[in-house]
Every structure is written in structure tokens, then in C-alpha cells.
C-alpha positions in Angstrom: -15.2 -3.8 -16.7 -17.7 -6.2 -15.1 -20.2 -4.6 -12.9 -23.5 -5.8 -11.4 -26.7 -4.1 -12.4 -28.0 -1.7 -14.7 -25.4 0.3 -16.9 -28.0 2.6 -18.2 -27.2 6.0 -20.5 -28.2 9.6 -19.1 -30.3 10.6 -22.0 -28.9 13.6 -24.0 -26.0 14.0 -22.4 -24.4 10.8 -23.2 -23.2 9.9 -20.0 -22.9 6.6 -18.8 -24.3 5.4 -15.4 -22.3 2.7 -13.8 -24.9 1.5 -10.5 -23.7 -1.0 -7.7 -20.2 -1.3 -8.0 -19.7 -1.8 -4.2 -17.5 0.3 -2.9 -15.2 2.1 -5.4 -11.2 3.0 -4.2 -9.8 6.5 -6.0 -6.3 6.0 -6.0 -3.7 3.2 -6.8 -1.0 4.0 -5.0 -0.1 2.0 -2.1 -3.0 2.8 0.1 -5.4 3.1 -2.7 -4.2 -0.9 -3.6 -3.7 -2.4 0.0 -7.6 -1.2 0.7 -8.6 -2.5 -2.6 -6.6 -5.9 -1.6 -8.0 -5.6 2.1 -11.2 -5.4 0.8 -11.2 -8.2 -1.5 -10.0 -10.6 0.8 -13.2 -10.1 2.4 -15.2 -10.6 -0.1 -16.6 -7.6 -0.7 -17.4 -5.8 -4.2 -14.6 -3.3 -5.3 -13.6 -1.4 -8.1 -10.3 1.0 -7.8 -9.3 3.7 -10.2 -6.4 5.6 -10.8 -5.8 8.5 -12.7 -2.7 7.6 -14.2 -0.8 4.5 -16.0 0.7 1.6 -13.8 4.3 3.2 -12.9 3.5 6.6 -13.4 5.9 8.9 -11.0 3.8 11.9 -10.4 2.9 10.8 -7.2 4.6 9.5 -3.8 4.1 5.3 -4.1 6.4 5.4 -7.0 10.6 4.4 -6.9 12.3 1.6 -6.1 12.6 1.6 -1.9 11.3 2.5 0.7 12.5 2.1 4.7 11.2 0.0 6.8 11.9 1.4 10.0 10.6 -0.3 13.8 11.9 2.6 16.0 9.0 3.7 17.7 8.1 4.4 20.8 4.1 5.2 20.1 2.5 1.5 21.2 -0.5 2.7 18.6 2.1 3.1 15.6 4.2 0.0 16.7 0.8 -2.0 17.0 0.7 -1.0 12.7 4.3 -2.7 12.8 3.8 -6.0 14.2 0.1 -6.0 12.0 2.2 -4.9 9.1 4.9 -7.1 9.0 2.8 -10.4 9.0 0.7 -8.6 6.3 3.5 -8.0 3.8 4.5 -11.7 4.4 0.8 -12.5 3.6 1.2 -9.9 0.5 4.3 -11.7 -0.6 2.8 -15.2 -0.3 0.2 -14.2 -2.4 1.9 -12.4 -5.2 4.3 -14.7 -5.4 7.0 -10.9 -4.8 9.6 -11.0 -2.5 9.2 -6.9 -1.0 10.8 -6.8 2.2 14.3 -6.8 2.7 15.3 -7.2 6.4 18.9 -5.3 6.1 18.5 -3.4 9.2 18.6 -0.2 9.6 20.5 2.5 11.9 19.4 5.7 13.8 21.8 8.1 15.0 23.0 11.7 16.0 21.2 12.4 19.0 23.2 13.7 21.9 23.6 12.3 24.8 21.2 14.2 26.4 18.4 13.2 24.1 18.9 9.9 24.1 15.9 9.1 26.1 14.1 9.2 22.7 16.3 5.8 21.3 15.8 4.4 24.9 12.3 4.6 25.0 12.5 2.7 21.1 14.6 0.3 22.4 11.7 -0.7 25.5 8.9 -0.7 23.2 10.4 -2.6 20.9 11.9 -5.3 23.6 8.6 -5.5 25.2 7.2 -6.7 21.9 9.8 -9.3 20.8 11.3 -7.2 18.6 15.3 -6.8 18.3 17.5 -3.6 18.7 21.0 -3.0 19.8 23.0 0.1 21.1 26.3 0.9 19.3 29.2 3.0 20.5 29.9 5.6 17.8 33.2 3.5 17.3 31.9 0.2 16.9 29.1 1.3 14.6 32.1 3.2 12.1 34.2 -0.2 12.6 30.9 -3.0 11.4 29.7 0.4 8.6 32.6 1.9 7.4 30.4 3.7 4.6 29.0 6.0 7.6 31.0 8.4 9.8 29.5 8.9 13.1 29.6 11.2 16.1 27.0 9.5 18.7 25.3 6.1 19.5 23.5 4.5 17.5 20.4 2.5 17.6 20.6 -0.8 15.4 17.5 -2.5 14.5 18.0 -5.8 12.6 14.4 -6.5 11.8 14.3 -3.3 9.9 14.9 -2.5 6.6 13.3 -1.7 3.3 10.8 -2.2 0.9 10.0 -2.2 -2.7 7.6 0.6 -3.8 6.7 0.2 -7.0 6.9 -4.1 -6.8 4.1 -3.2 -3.7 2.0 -1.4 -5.9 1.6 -3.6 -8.7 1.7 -7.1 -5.9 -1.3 -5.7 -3.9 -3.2 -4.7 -7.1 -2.6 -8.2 -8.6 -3.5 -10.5 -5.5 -6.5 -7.4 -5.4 -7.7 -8.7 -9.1 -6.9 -12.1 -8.1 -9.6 -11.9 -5.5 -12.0 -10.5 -7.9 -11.7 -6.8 -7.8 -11.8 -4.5 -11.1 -8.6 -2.5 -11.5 -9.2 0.7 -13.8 -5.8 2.8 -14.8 -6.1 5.9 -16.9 -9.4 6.9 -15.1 -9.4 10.4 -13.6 -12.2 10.8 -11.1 -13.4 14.5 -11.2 -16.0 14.7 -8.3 -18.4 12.9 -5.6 -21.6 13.7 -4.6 -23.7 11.3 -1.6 -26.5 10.7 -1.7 -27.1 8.8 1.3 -24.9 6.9 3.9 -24.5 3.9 2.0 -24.9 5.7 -1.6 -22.2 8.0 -3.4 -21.3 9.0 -6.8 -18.7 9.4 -8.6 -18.0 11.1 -12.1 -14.6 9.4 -13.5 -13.2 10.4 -17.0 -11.8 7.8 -18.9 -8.8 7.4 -21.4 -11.2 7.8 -24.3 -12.4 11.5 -22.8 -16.1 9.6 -22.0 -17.5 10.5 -18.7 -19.1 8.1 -16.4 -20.8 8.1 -13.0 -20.4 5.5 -11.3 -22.7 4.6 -7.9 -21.2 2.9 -5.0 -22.1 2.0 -1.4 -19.0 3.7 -0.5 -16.2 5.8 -1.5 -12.4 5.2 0.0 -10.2 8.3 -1.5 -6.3 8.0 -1.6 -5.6 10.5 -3.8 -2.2 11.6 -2.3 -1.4 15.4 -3.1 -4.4 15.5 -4.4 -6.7 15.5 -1.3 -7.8 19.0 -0.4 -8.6 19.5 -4.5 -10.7 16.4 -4.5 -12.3 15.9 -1.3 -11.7 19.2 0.7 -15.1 20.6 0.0 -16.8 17.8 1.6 -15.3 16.5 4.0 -13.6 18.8 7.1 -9.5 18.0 6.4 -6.7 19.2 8.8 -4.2 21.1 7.3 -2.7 18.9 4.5 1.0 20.5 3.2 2.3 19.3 -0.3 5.9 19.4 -1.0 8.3 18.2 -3.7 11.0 16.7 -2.5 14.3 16.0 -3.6 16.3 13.1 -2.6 19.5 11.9 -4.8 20.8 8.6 -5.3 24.9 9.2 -4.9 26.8 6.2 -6.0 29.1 4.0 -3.4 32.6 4.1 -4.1 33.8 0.8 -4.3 30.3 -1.8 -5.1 32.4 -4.4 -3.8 32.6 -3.2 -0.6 29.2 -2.0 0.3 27.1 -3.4 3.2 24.8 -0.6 3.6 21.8 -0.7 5.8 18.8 1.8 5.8 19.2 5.1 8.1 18.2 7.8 9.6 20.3 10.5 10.8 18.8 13.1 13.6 20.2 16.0 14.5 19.0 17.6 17.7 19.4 20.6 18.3 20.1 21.6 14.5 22.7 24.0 14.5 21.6 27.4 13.5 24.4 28.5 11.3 24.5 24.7 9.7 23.4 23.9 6.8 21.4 21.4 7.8 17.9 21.3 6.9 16.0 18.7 8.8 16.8 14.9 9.6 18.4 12.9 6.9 17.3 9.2 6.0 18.5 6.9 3.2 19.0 3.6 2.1 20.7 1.2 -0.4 19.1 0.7 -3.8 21.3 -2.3 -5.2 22.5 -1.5 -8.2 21.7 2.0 -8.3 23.2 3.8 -5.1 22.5 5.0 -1.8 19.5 7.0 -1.8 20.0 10.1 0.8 17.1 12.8 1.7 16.1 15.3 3.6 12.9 14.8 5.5 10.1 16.9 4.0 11.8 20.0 3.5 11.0 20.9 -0.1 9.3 23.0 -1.9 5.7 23.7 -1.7 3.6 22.4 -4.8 0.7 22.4 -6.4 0.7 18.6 -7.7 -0.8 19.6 -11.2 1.9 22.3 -11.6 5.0 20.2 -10.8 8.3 21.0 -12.7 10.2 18.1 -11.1 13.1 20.8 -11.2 15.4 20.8 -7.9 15.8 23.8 -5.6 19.3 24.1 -6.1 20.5 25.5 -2.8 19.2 21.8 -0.8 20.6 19.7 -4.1 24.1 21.8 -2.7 23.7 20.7 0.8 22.5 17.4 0.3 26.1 16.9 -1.6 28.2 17.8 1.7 26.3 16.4 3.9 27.2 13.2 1.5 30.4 14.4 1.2 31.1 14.7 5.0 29.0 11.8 6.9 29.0 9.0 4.1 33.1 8.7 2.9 31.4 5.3 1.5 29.8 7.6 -1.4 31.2 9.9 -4.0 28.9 13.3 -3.7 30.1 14.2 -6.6 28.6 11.1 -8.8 24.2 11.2 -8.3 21.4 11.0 -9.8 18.7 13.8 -8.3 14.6 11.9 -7.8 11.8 14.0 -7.5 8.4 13.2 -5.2 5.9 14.4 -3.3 5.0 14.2 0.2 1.7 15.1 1.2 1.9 15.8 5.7 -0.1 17.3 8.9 1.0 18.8 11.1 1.8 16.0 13.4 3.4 13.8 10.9 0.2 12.0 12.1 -2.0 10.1 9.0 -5.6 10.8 8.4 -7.7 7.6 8.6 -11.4 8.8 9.2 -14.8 8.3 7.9 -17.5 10.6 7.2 -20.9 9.4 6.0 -19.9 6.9 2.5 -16.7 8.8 2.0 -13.7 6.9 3.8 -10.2 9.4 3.4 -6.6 8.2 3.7 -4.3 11.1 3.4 -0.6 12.3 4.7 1.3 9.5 4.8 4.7 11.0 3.2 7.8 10.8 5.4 7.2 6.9 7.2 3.7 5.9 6.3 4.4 3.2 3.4 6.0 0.9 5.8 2.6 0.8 7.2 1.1 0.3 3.7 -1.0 -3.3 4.6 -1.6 -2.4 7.8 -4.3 0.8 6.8 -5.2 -0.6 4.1 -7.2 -3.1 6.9 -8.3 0.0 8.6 -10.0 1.6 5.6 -11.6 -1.5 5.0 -12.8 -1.5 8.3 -13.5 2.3 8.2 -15.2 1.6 4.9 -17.2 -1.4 5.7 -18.0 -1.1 9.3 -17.2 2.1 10.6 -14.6 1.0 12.9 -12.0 3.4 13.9 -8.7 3.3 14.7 -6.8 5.3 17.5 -8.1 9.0 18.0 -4.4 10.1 16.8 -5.7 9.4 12.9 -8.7 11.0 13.3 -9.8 14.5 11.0 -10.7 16.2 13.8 -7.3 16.4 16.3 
């Protein structure tokens, strides 16, 4: 690791003093890397760390897609969707990656009487240049035959899906490639500021040896692991982890897929159904369709995961399979495991206080977003700058 300035040792007790690192990132997931590579494309001095080895799947960046979904009707969130889509072609000119795959993606199951919610999509996105369509229920089952539908649907062509794990590892390499220090296997265990501009940081590398490292500033992206690590210092809102359990089910005939990404809304849900929330998916080529319910599982502590499925979702996740995709066999799958770390509002936390910059509850849509706040916690963590009042820790 190449740092600038002292590297002294803390007399007896051996531990190693790491001064003027810049600002330090904890956490290599996608928001942890796009802040590292935000950063470094400015120049600045930055050092990320992450706890565990590149590909690890104990958090939420990990897998092989993500959607990329444009329907919304928030002019804040769709601002992050016009920003992000010219960053991940930026992302992908750098690394050299191909990430986003523009398959489109369809939203559906709202009622007739609630579809003021797709309309109101449909004029945001028009008034920005961006595409969508309305489909008759009929039309939609005749272009998607691996979908069964019940009410119009929303087509957006310009949506899609991303890589998660080829993100990652893209933004940490055009990161490095711009001169920041990358540091896997590191476990940070604490903060303490000194100042506004000074913070410090004890990290515990692969070895066991214990280092404090002193930076101007502090971005944390720890995922499920926010409250533990920064709770006591910084004033969160109510941060809910969950495992979740989505399952790729295989399509029946390869040859015949065109699948692109969804989301399936059901409003009101009925109360005898066994419908737990909103469903969303997407095709993983070669793979299968990856279908889940929206942040419905379990409650978790994040060091105490046993990546087992609740059995009774696992069972209703199959028939809803079995009865709105006849493209897939429910009975063929193969269950995932993740975590999804969310407030209240489905709302992200992108706030500064003093040197410490937080990121936090992005499970459900965020990573679409991914480039996008990584340039606000560069800003947060450089300048101060804020973003719109709905991101901020106190709401």
C-alpha cells in the first residue's frame, strides 16, 4: 500500500499508524467502488477497504443482474437516471466492460383504477426524452408469451439490466487506474474524529495486525452493516436488514426466450392471497429467470446469516412462477440468498456529518443508481454539497 507521510508504530502496542491517506472509503460494494472511482476521477487521495475477498456474497452488490428500471415519476430520482446512464457508459468506456444491457423492461398489475401511478411514469419520462409505451394486456401476452397478464402494461425500452458483480470489480479497476489504493480482506473495526477534516480509523488486516489509519474524511458503505459500525456516531433512521430469497427458475424452451426485466404490482394485495409483496425479475442468460419478492424476508443480523430459505415464501414464490410465467418450469430452480438493508421510505441515506460521509439503504432499486451516488458522496465527502432533502438522515 502506498501512502503519503509518516507510517510511524504506536510504541508497545505494536500498532501501526497509517497518517494522510486522504479520504478512506469502508466498503467495496457498488457504492463503496463508484465513490472511490468518483473520487479519483477528481484527483483526490483515496484508499477503499473492504472486509471481505473480491466476489464475496455475504453482502447485497454480489450476483450476476441487477434491473435497470426508468419508471419513475419522482423528477429527484429520475434526475439520478439520466446522470446515471451517461455514467455507466463513462464506467464502461473506461473499463473496457460492457454492463448495461438495454432489454427493456415491463411493469404491470395495477388496476385500472391505479393506473394514474404508470401514467404519471409515462409523463416524466416523455418530458425527459425518455421512451415508454402502454400495452393492452393482450398485446403484451402476444410480443411475451413467457408472461401471463391480467392488466396494462408499461413498457420501457431503455430499461433493462445490469451486471453486479462485472460493476463491482469495473469501477474498482478504472478506481486503481486513477491512482486509488484498493485494500480487500481489511475489516475496519471503528472510527473516532478528531476534527472536521481528521478521522481515524482502526482496520484489521488478513494477517490479524491492527492498523489506524488517519484520513481527512471517512465515506462508510457498509451495507447491513451500518447501525453496527456507524450507529453510535452518527444519528441513522431506522435501517431494516433482511435476507432475501429470490430463485432463478429455468425457461422452458432456451430457444424461445425473449425475456425482458419486470416488475409485477399488485394493488390492492389480496388478503387471503398468497402474495407477499410486488414481484420483480429478470433474465440471467444462461442461468434462468431470476423472480423475487420485494423485501419481504427475514430479519437478519448480517454476522449471523444462515443463507437457509424460509420455506413458506420459497412455496409461494414457486406458484406464483407456476401461474404468471408458463415460460418457466417452477418446478426446476436454483434458490439465491441476499441482503437488503431499507428505510422506511425505500428512500437512501446520502448525508454528511462532520468527516464521516454515510451511504446506506439502497436494497430494492438503488444499484441502478450505483454511479450516480457515488458523485454525491464525493461531493458530500469533498465539499459538503447535498443532494435533495429526501436522502437526508434526518427525514
Amino acid at each position: 500500500m502506498s501512502v503519503t507521510g509518516s507510517v510511524p508504530w504506536e510504541g508497545r502496542t505494536g500498532r501501526r499508524i497509517i497518517e494522510n491517506v486522504g479520504i478512506l472509503v469502508v466498503g467495496g460494494g457498488a457504492m463503496g467502488s463508484a465513490a472511490t472511482w468518483a473520487l479519483a476521477r477528481r484527483g483526490r487521495d483515496v484508499t477503499l477497504v473492504e472486509r471481505f475477498e473480491p466476489g464475496h456474497v455475504q453482502g447485497a452488490s454480489h450476483g450476476e443482474y441487477r434491473n435497470f428500471n426508468v419508471a419513475y415519476a419522482e423528477s429527484d430520482y429520475v434526475d439520478l437516471l439520466v446522470e446515471s446512464r451517461r455514467l455507466w457508459g463513462e464506467l464502461e468506456d473506461e473499463s473496457g466492460s460492457r454492463l448495461l444491457e438495454l432489454v427493456g423492461l415491463v411493469n404491470h398489475g395495477l388496476p385500472s383504477t391505479a393506473q394514474g401511478r404508470f401514467r404519471a411514469v409515462h409523463a416524466e419520462l416523455a418530458s425527459r426524452g425518455i421512451r415508454s409505451e402502454f400495452l393492452s394486456a393482450a398485446d403484451a401476452a402476444d410480443r411475451w408469451p413467457g408472461f401471463r397478464f391480467d392488466t396494462p402494461v408499461l413498457f420501457s425500452p431503455e430499461s433493462g439490466r445490469v451486471k453486479a458483480d462485472d460493476s463491482v470489480a469495473a469501477l474498482q479497476r478504472a478506481a486503481v487506474a486513477r491512482g486509488a489504493v484498493v485494500r480487500h480482506s481489511t475489516r475496519a473495526l471503528g472510527l473516532r474524529t478528531r476534527d472536521d477534516d481528521l478521522v481515524e480509523v482502526d482496520l484489521e488486516t488478513s494477517e490479524g495486525r491492527i492498523e489506524t489509519v488517519r484520513a481527512t474524511g471517512v465515506v462508510v458503505t457498509v451495507g447491513a452493516w451500518t447501525e453496527k459500525f456507524v450507529g453510535r456516531r452518527v444519528s441513522l433512521p431506522r435501517l431494516v436488514v433482511t435476507q432475501e430469497q429470490p430463485a432463478h427458475f429455468a425457461p422452458a424452451d432456451w430457444s424461445e426466450a425473449v425475456w425482458p426485466s419486470f416488475n409485477h404490482l399488485r394493488r390492492p394485495f389480496p388478503s387471503d392471497d398468497y402474495w407477499y409483496s410486488d414481484v420483480y425479475g429478470m433474465l440471467t442468460p444462461g442461468v434462468g429467470i431470476k423472480v423475487g419478492w420485494h423485501g419481504t424476508g427475514v430479519p437478519i443480523d448480517p454476522d449471523s446469516r444462515t443463507f437457509r430459505s424460509e420455506p413458506v415464501q420459497l412455496a409461494a414464490l414457486r406458484r406464483y412462477a407456476s401461474e404468471w410465467l408458463p415460460g418457466v418450469d417452477a418446478d426446476r430452480f436454483d434458490e439465491i440468498s441476499c441482503t437488503y438493508t431499507s428505510t422506511d421510505t425505500t428512500d437512501f441515506v446520502l448525508d454528511r456529518v462532520g468527516p464521516i460521509t454515510v451511504g446506506a439503504g439502497f436494497s430494492g432499486h438503488g444499484f441502478k443508481f450505483t454511479p450516480a451516488v457515488g458523485r454525491i458522496l464525493a461531493d458530500l465527502a469533498t465539499s459538503g454539497q447535498r443532494p435533495a432533502a429526501r436522502f437526508a438522515l434526518a427525514r
